[in-house]
C-alpha positions, 0 to 999 in steps of 0.5 A: 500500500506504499505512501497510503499505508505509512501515512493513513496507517499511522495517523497516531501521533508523531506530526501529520505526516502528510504534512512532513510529505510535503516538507520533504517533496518541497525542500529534498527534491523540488527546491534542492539546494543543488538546484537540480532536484532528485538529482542532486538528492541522489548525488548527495547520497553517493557523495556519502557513500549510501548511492546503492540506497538511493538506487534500489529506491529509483529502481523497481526492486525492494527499497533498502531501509536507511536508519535514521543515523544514515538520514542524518549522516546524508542530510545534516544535522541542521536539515534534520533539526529544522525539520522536527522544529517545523513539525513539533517533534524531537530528533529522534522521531524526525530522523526515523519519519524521515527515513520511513518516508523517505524512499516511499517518496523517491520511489513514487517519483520514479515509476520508470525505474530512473530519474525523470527529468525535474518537471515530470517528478514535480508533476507526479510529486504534486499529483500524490500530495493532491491524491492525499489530501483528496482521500480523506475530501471523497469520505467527508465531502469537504476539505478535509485533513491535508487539504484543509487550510482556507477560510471556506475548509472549516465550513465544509470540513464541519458539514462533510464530516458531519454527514459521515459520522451521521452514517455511521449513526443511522447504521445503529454505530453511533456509540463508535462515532461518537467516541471518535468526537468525544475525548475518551477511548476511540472505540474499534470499528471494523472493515465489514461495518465501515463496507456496510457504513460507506458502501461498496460503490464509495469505496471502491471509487475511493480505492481507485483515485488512492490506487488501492484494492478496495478491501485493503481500503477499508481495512485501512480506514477501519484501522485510521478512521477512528483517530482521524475524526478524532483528529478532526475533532480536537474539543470533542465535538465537531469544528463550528463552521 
C-alpha cells in the first residue's frame, strides 16, 4: 500500500505526516539546494557513500531501509533539526519519519525505474500530495485533513464530516462515532461495518483515485478512521463552521 499505508496507517501521533510529505517533496527534491532536484538528492547520497540506497529506491526492486543515523549522516544535522522544529517533534522521531518516508517518496517519483527529468517528478510529486489530501475530501465531502487550510475548509470540513459520522449513526454505530468526537477511548470499528457504513460503490471509487484494492481500503480506514475524526475533532465535538 506504499505512501497510503505509512501515512493513513499511522495517523497516531508523531506530526501529520502528510504534512512532513510535503516538507520533504518541497525542500529534498523540488527546491534542492543543488538546484537540480532528485538529482542532486541522489548525488548527495553517493557523495556519502549510501548511492546503492538511493538506487534500489529509483529502481523497481525492494527499497533498502536507511536508519535514521544514515538520514542524518546524508542530510545534516541542521536539515534534520529544522525539520522536527517545523513539525513539533524531537530528533529522534524526525530522523526515523524521515527515513520511513523517505524512499516511499523517491520511489513514487520514479515509476520508470530512473530519474525523470525535474518537471515530470514535480508533476507526479504534486499529483500524490493532491491524491492525499483528496482521500480523506471523497469520505467527508469537504476539505478535509491535508487539504484543509482556507477560510471556506472549516465550513465544509464541519458539514462533510458531519454527514459521515451521521452514517455511521443511522447504521445503529453511533456509540463508535461518537467516541471518535468525544475525548475518551476511540472505540474499534471494523472493515465489514465501515463496507456496510460507506458502501461498496464509495469505496471502491475511493480505492481507485488512492490506487488501492478496495478491501485493503477499508481495512485501512477501519484501522485510521477512528483517530482521524478524532483528529478532526480536537474539543470533542465537531469544528463550528
Amino acid at each position: 500500500m506504499g505512501l497510503f499505508d505509512s501515512i493513513l496507517g499511522s495517523v497516531l501521533g508523531g506530526g501529520d505526516k502528510t504534512q512532513m510529505l510535503s516538507t520533504l517533496a518541497t525542500t529534498l527534491i523540488t527546491n534542492h539546494s543543488s538546484g537540480n532536484g532528485l538529482a542532486g538528492l541522489a548525488q548527495q547520497f553517493e557523495q556519502q557513500g549510501l548511492g546503492h540506497l538511493m538506487q534500489s529506491w529509483v529502481g523497481n526492486g525492494t527499497n533498502l531501509p536507511i536508519s535514521p543515523a544514515e538520514i542524518q549522516q546524508v542530510l545534516g544535522n541542521q536539515y534534520v533539526e529544522q525539520f522536527a522544529q517545523q513539525h513539533g517533534i524531537d530528533l529522534t522521531t524526525a530522523s526515523a519519519t524521515i527515513a520511513q518516508l523517505l524512499p516511499q517518496l523517491v520511489n513514487h517519483a520514479t515509476p520508470g525505474g530512473q530519474i525523470p527529468p525535474h518537471s515530470e517528478v514535480q508533476n507526479l510529486l504534486g499529483g500524490l500530495l493532491g491524491q492525499l489530501g483528496g482521500l480523506l475530501s471523497g469520505l467527508t465531502g469537504g476539505a478535509a485533513a491535508g487539504a484543509a487550510g482556507g477560510a471556506l475548509a472549516g465550513s465544509a470540513v464541519s458539514g462533510g464530516l458531519g454527514s459521515l459520522l451521521e452514517q455511521f449513526k443511522n447504521a445503529g454505530l453511533g456509540q463508535q462515532a461518537d467516541s471518535w468526537v468525544g475525548t475518551g477511548q476511540n472505540q474499534p470499528i471494523s472493515a465489514d461495518q465501515i463496507n456496510a457504513v460507506i458502501g461498496h460503490g464509495k469505496l471502491a471509487e475511493i480505492a481507485q483515485q488512492a490506487g488501492l484494492d478496495p478491501a485493503q481500503l477499508s481495512q485501512l480506514l477501519a484501522q485510521a478512521l477512528p483517530t482521524i475524526v478524532d483528529k478532526l475533532t480536537p474539543g470533542g465535538q465537531l469544528p463550528k463552521a
